[in-house]
Phi, psi and omega in degrees: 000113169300155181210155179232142221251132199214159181265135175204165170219168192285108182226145163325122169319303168300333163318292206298311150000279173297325187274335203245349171271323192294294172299294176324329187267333172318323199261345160104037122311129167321146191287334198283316190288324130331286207303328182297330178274073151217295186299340167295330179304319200282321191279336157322303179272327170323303183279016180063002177268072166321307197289008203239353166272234178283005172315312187291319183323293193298343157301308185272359173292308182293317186276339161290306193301315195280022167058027167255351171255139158294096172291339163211086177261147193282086168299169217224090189240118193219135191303084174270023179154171185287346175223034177225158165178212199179112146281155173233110204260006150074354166063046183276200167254107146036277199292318172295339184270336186291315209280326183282308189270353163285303160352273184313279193284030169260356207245340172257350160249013165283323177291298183261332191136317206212168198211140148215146176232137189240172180238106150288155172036051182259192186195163171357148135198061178052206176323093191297336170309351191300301195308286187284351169281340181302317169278346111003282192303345204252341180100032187232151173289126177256158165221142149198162201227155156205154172271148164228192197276148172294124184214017191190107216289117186280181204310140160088320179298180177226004202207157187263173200215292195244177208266198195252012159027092170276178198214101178234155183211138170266177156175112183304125163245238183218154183031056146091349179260108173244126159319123166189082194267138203251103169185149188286167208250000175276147155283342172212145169290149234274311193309337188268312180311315196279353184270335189276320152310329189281307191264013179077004167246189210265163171248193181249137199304314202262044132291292236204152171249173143298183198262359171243027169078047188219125145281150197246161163253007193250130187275000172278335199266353181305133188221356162203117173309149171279145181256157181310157158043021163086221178321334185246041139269334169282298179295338174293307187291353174267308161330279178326305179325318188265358161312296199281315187239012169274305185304322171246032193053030213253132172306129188290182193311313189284338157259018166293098219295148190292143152325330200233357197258254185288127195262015172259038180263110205272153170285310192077021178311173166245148188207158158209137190224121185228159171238135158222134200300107200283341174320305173298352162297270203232159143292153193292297172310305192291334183278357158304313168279339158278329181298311194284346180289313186312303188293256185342332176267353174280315224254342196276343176307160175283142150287150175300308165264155194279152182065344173310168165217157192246137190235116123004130124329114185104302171340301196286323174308313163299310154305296192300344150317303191276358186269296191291340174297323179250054159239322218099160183269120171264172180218151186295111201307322151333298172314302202289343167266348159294325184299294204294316154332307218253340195262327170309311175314265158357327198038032164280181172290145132339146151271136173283087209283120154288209173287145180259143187226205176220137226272100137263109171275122189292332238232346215241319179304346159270001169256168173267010182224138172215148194258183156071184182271000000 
């Protein structure tokens, strides 16, 4: 997974937690709608997907006051066939349309086998593993896609054509190790550029180009990404583009109003999110038990380097879960003065900054999967 190494220091999950539910209500979220967008953000940074964690809150803060995120939106939910439908998300956060449309198709495919849903008029909505383990936990296999603004060169181009398009898929295992890999259609998610931009450091020259078709190392001059693995990242990442905005009517990338750019623009995403009930299959339990039979014979390969390990979809994401619930989450400092700015606004508390350190994970640097833009 690429990462990029910034001075942080440390905090309680429930701190960050509580200070980013405090803002959200600040901001007129329903006290139930707050706490979800605050645990997907926490459970992100939990998971070693930093860029997808609380970084982003002063982003979705700003597009509430300029008015293109709904801080209480009247979602939309409508039945289009016996394993279909469509949210409508009312041009909410994200994170709520997904949680609606996972919902909804973990409740149609119990009914037929399978669900699938698609999302309109949506916005940012972080980490997709948030989505599909949700659906996981239910026995069930997940899928879920979203779109973004063109941030990204298909193979051979110079200039970008579709968003950094992610892609995740579950498949429920036992006492919490579930397959699940989560990762953008991007060579780096857009979002580890904007964090690296925030803290003031350098990227590596072969992410990303500049606005004259150059690659840069400075993340402020970034203006389009390389997709993972030449062609066949680029075409995946298009396949999705039509995923995400045929189906729920949603504009495709390039007419996507930018993230980052005018932020009183409502985005309109698009999403798809599905499930199948393995119960109509199978027993739940014996494919649970062929998933844990999977995980052991993966992990039992010889590693390619000496001191190596072969990893799961998801694993490295899991140690470092259960490592930052007792170490902490670090957060960037440049973050801890935006936070404390919003909390000062506000008259909340502060984070209390200890010694700073500089936050590399050895454990996060072995993995293959990081979502999202």
């Amino acid at each position: 997974m690429p990462q990029i190494q910034v001075k942080s220091t440390l905090f309680n999950a429930e701190e960050l937690k509580e200070l980013c539910f405090r803002l959200l209500t600040h901001a007129n979220l329903k006290k139930d709608e707050a706490e979800l967008v605050s645990d997907s953000l926490i459970e992100s940074n939990l998971r070693g997907i930093d860029s997808h964690g609380i970084a982003r809150l002063p982003h979705y803060l700003e597009r509430i006051r300029q008015q293109s995120i709904n801080p209480r939106p009247e979602m939309q939910w409508e039945k289009l066939g016996t394993a279909v439908g469509r949210v409508d998300g009312d041009h909410g956060l994200g994170q709520l349309a997904m949680v609606k449309a996972a919902d909804h198709a973990i409740d149609l495919a119990r009914d037929s086998g399978a669900g699938w849903v698609s999302i309109c008029n949506s916005s940012h909505c972080g980490a997709l593993a948030y989505y599909g383990l949700k659906i996981a936990e239910q026995g069930m296999i997940g899928f879920a896609f979203t779109h973004v603004d063109p941030m990204v060169t298909p193979h051979g181009a110079a200039e970008p054509f579709c968003g950094t398009n992610p892609l995740c898929i579950t498949a429920p295992g036992k006492n919490g190790k579930s397959l699940c890999l989560d990762m953008a259609t991007s060579i780096t998610p857009w979002n580890t550029i904007a964090n690296a931009a925030i803290e003031g450091v350098s990227i590596p020259g072969d992410w990303a180009l500049d606005a004259n078709g150059k690659e840069t190392t400075d993340p402020n001059e970034v203006v389009a990404l390389f997709p993972f693995g030449g062609f066949k990242g680029s075409g995946l990442g298009l396949l999705i583009d039509v995923l995400c905005a045929l189906l729920g009517g949603a504009p495709i990338g390039p007419d996507i109003p930018k993230m980052y750019g005018d932020l009183s623009k409502k985005r309109m995403l698009g999403g798809l999110v599905g499930a199948i009930d393995i119960s109509h299959f199978t027993s739940v339990d014996s494919f649970q038990e062929r998933i844990v039979e999977i995980i052991q014979r993966w992990g039992a390969l010889q590693p390619l380097k000496q001191e190596g390990q072969v990893y799961y979809p998801g694993e490295p994401e899991l140690r470092t879960r259960i490592e930052r619930l007792k170490t902490g989450i670090p957060v960037g400092w440049q973050l801890v003065k935006q936070f404390n700015q919003l909390a000062s606004k506000y008259g909340l508390s502060p984070l209390e900054v200890s010694e700073l350190q500089t936050d590399v994970d050895p454990v996060l640097e072995t993995s293959a999967t990081e979502s999202l833009i």
